[in-house]
N, C-alpha and C positions, 0 to 999 in steps of 0.2 A: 504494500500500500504506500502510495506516494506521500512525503507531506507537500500539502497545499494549504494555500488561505481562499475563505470564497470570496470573488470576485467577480463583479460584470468585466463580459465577455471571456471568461475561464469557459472552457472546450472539453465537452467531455464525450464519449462513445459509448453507445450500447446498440447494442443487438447489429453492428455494423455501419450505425448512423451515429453521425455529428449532430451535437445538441450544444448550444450556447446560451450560456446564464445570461440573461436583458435586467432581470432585478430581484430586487425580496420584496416580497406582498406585503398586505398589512397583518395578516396573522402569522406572520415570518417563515411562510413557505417560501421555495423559489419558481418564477416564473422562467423557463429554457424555451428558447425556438429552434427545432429543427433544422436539416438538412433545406428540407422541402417547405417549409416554412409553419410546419405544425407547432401551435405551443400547447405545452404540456405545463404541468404545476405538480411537485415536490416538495416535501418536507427535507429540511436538512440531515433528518436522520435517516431519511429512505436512500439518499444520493451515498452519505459516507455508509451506510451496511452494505449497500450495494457495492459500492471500491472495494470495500474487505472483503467483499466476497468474489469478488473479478467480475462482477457484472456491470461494471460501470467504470471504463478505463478515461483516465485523465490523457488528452492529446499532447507529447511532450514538445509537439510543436506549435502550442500554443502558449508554451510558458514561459514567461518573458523573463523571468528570473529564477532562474533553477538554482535546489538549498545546492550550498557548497559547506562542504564537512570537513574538517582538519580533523583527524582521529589522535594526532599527537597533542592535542589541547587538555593537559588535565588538570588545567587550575581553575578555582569555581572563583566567582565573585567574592563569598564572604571574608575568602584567604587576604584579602587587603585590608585596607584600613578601612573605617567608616566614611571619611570625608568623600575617600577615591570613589568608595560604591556609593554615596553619594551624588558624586560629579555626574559617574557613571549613570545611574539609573538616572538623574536628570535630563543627560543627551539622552538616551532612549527611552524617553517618555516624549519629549520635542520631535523625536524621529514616527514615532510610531503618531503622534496626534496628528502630525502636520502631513503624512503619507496617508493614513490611513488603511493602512493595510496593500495599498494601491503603489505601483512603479514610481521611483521619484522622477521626477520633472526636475533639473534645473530651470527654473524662470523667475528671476529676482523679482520682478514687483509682486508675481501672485506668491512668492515666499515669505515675505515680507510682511505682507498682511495675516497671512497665515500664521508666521512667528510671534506678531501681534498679536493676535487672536488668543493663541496658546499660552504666551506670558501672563495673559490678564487672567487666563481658568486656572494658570499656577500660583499666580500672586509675586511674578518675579519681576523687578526690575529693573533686571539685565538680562534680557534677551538677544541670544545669539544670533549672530548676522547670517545671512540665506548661506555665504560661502562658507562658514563654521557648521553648515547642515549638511551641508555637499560633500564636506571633508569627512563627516563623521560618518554618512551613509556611506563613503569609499571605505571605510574601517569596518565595518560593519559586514561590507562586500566581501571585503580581503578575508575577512577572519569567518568565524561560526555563524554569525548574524545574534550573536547573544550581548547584553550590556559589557561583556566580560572585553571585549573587544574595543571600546569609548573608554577603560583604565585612563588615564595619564601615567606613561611610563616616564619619569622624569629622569632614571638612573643610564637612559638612552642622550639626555642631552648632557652639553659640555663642549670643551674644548675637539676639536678634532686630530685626530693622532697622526702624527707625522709617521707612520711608520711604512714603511716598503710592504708590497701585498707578501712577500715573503716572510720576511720580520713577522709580518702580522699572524699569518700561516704557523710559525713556529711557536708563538706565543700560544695560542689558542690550541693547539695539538699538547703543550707543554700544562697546560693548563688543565686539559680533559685527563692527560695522563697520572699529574700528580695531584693537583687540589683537589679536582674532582675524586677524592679517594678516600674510603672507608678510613684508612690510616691518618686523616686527620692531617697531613703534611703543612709547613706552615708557604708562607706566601714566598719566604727566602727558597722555598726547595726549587718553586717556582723561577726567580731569579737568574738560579744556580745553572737548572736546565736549559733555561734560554741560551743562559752564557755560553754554557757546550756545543752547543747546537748551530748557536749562530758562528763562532771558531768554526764548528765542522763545517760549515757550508761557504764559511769566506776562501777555505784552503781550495775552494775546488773554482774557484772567481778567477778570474786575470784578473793581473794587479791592478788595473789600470779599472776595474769596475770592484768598488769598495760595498761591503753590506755593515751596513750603521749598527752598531750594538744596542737596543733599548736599554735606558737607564732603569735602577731598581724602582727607582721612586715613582718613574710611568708605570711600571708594571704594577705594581700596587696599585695607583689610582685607576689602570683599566680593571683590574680586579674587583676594586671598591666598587666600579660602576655597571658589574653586574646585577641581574636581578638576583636582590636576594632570599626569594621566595626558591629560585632554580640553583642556586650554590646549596642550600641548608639540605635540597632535595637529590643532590649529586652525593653529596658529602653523608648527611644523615640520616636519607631517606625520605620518602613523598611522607609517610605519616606523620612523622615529625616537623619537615614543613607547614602540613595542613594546623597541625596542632599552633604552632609558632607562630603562624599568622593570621591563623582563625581572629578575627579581630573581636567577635563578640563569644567570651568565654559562657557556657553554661546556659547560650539561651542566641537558637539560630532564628533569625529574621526573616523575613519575607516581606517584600510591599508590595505585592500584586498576584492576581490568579495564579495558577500554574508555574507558579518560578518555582518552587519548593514543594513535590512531593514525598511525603515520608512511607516507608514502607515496613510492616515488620509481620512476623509472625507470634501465633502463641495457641497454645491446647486451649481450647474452652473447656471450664467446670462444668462438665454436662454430657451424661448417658446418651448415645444415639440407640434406636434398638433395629433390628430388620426388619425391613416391610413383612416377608413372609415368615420366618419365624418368631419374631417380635423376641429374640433374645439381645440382650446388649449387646453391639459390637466397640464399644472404647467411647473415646474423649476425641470428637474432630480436631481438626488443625483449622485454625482460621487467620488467613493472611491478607492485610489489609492497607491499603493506601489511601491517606488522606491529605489533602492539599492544607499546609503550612497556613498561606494567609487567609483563607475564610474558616478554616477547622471543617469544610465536608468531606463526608468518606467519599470518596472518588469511584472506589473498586475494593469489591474482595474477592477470595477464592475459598470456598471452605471445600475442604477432602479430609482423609486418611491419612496425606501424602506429610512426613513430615519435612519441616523448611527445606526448599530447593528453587534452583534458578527457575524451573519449572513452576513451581510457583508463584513464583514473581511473574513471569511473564503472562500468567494467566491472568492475574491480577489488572495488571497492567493493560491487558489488552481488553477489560470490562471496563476500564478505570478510562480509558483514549475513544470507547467507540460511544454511542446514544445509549440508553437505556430502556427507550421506548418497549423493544420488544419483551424485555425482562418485566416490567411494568403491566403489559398486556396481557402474563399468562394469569396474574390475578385480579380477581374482579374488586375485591375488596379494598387493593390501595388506589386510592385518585388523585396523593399528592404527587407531582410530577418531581424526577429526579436529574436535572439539569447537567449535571456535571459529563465533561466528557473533551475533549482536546490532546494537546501534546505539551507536555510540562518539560522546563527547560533541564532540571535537575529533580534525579531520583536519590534518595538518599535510603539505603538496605544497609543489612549486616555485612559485616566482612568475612562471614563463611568462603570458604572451600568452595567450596559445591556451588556458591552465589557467581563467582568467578568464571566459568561457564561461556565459552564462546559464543552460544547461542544468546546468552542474556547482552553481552558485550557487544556481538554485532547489533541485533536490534535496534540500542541504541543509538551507536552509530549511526544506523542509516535515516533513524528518523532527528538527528540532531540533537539526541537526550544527551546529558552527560550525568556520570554516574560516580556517586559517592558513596564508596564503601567508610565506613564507621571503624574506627579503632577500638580497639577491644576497651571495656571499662567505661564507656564514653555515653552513656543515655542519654545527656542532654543533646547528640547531636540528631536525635529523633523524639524527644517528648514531647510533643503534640501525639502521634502515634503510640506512643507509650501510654499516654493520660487515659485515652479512648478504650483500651483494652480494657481498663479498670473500671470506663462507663457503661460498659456494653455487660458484663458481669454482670455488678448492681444493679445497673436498670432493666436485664432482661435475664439473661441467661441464671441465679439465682434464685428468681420467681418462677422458673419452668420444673415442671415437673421431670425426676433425674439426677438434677443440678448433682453436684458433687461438692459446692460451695469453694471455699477459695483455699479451705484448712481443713485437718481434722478435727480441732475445734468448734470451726464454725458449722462442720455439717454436725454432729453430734452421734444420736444413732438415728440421725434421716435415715432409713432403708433408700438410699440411691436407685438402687439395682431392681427392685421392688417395684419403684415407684415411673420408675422408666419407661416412660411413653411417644415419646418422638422420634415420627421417623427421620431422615436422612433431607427428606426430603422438606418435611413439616417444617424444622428448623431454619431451611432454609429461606422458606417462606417467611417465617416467624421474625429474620434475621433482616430480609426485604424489610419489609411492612416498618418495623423499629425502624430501623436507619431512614427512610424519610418520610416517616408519619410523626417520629417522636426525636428523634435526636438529631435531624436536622431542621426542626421548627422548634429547638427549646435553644435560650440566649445563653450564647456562651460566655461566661465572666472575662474570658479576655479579649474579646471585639468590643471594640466600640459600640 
């Protein structure tokens, strides 16, 4: 499945004909005209089930900006400081108001008013000039198309290096070799090796073409002017990077939909029994993902299976598509469950098993970047964490089964005894909760 944004005139194919989005109605279906000039009318959720299911291919020659992926990008926004994600999430807020989802146009006057426009809904008053928009949409281009890409890399500016592309060549190989190294080497090892190196390559010069030795003191200051998010990740590994410039300890951020979905798994306290035998078979596994800044569950996966990348990806892929038809096989719930897109970062365990090529490519190809959690580390998913504990309490406890959270707490409940839901029941049961009751009650940390 491709990712796309919808847009008039986005090109799509079914059944061998060309259909072309003209607009969205006012009950927010889409209006498409054919090949032949038939218009037809769509819900959003019929178009994207149909793409997953290959009944509705996007024309890739109608896409005027195709995602481009860097798979070597594994630094997430919060790894900076606050101000930087700040800056950051600024410009692409200005990018995304003033586009709208739509191709940029260079055209200064209608940017302008546009920038206008957008300053006053911000409350800013310093807005960026049309060419400070053009730059950042080229950044944007070049990179994942994420805020993470609008950084200000300030350790990039400075003086510029006199040095020969060779010189330079020797440094940077000299650099990969020793600093970059478990063993901690200090900046002098650095130095030392240049020194050697650049001797060895002068003997091999006519005399008469000299190669300039870098002084100690440049080498240092190029050193200094590394990122140092990618020195601490050379030298002491990515998770103690993440950890080192995690900028907000003990409590991860989000300021908009789908930038941060958390993912975790956990047994529920609760007997399932067989449909046809009606004997117990165990405590499901329920694996769940819910989006950071609003607190909804997005997606879960309930099985037998316990935590795997397979799970996740199930998760994930209830959690990305509509809900409608999940919604439809019961008559009983009528509140609607909206959620459903492509979230810029997933954040799961850092199992084994979670590591998983098929989980990895994924999301590569749909642009996800994915943050595994360093062991001991809960607050880098308590949103996700919190929920497990609401879902308990507020449902799975009162079912008849439950196994409660303790031996204490269940006392001498007959569990086993009492065990009446099927596999199936539950899952209904588990529906209906999640957006009849837990996502229409106020969460104390929203606004």
């Amino acid at each position: 499945m491709k990712h796309f944004a919808f847009r008039k005139g986005l090109v799509f194919i079914r059944d061998e004909k060309k259909f072309t989005l003209l607009r969205r109605l006012m009950d927010g279906s889409f209006q498409l005209e054919s090949e032949d000039g038939e218009l037809i009318k769509c819900s959003e959720a019929e178009i994207i089930l149909g793409c997953s299911r290959g009944e509705w291919v996007i024309d890739d020659a109608e896409l005027e900006a195709p995602l481009v992926i860097d798979p070597k990008i594994s630094r997430d926004l919060s790894t900076f400081s606050e101000e930087e994600q700040r800056k950051a999430n600024r410009k692409d807020e200005y990018l995304r108001r003033v586009t709208g989802g739509q191709k940029f146009v260079m055209n200064y006057e209608k940017l302008e008013k546009q920038i206008a426009q957008v300053a006053v809904e911000l409350n800013d008053p310093n807005p960026p000039s049309a060419l400070s928009l053009y730059r950042w949409n080229r950044k944007k281009q070049k990179g994942r198309g994420s805020p993470v890409d609008l950084v200000d890399r300030f350790e990039q500016r400075g003086r510029r290096l006199s040095w020969s592309k060779t010189v330079k060549d020797i440094v940077d190989k000299a650099i990969e070799e020793v600093y970059f190294n478990h063993q901690l080497y200090p900046k002098v090892a650095v130095s030392e090796l240049v020194e050697t190196r650049v001797g060895q390559w002068a003997k091999k010069l006519p005399p008469d073409n000299e190669i300039k030795l870098p002084s100690k003191s440049s080498i240092y200051r190029y050193i200094e002017k590394l990122e140092a998010y990618n020195v601490v990740s050379k030298r002491l590994g990515k998770s103690e990077a993440d950890l080192r410039f995690r900028s907000v300890k003990g409590k991860q951020i989000a300021t908009r939909l789908s930038e941060r979905w958390e993912i975790d798994h956990s047994p529920l306290d609760i007997l399932v029994i067989c449909e046809k035998s009606f004997k117990p078979l165990g405590r499901p596994w329920l694996t769940i993902t819910i989006d950071k800044y609003s607190r909804m569950i997005v997606g879960f996966y309930l099985s037998f299976r316990e935590p795997s990348a397979y799970a996740v990806l199930q998760c994930l892929k209830q959690a990305i598509l509509p809900k409608d038809e999940i919604l439809a096989a019961y008559s009983d719930i009528k509140t609607p469950w909206p959620a459903r897109g492509i979230p810029e970062t997933i954040v799961c365990d850092n199992g084994m098993d979670l590591h998983a090529n098929a989980l990895i490519s994924f999301c590569q190809e749909l642009g996800i970047q994915v943050q595994f959690c360093p062991a001991k580390t809960p607050q880098y998913k308590g949103s996700v964490e919190r929920v497990f504990r609401t879902i308990e309490e507020g449902l799975i406890h009162q079912l008849p089964g439950t196994v409660f959270a303790n031996i204490d707490a269940r006392g001498d409940y007959p569990s086993e005894e009492k065990a009446s839901l099927t596999f199936s029941d539950l899952q209904h049961l588990l529906i209906k909760w999640i957006v009849d009751v837990y996502h229409l009650t106020h969460h104390r940390g929203l606004v």
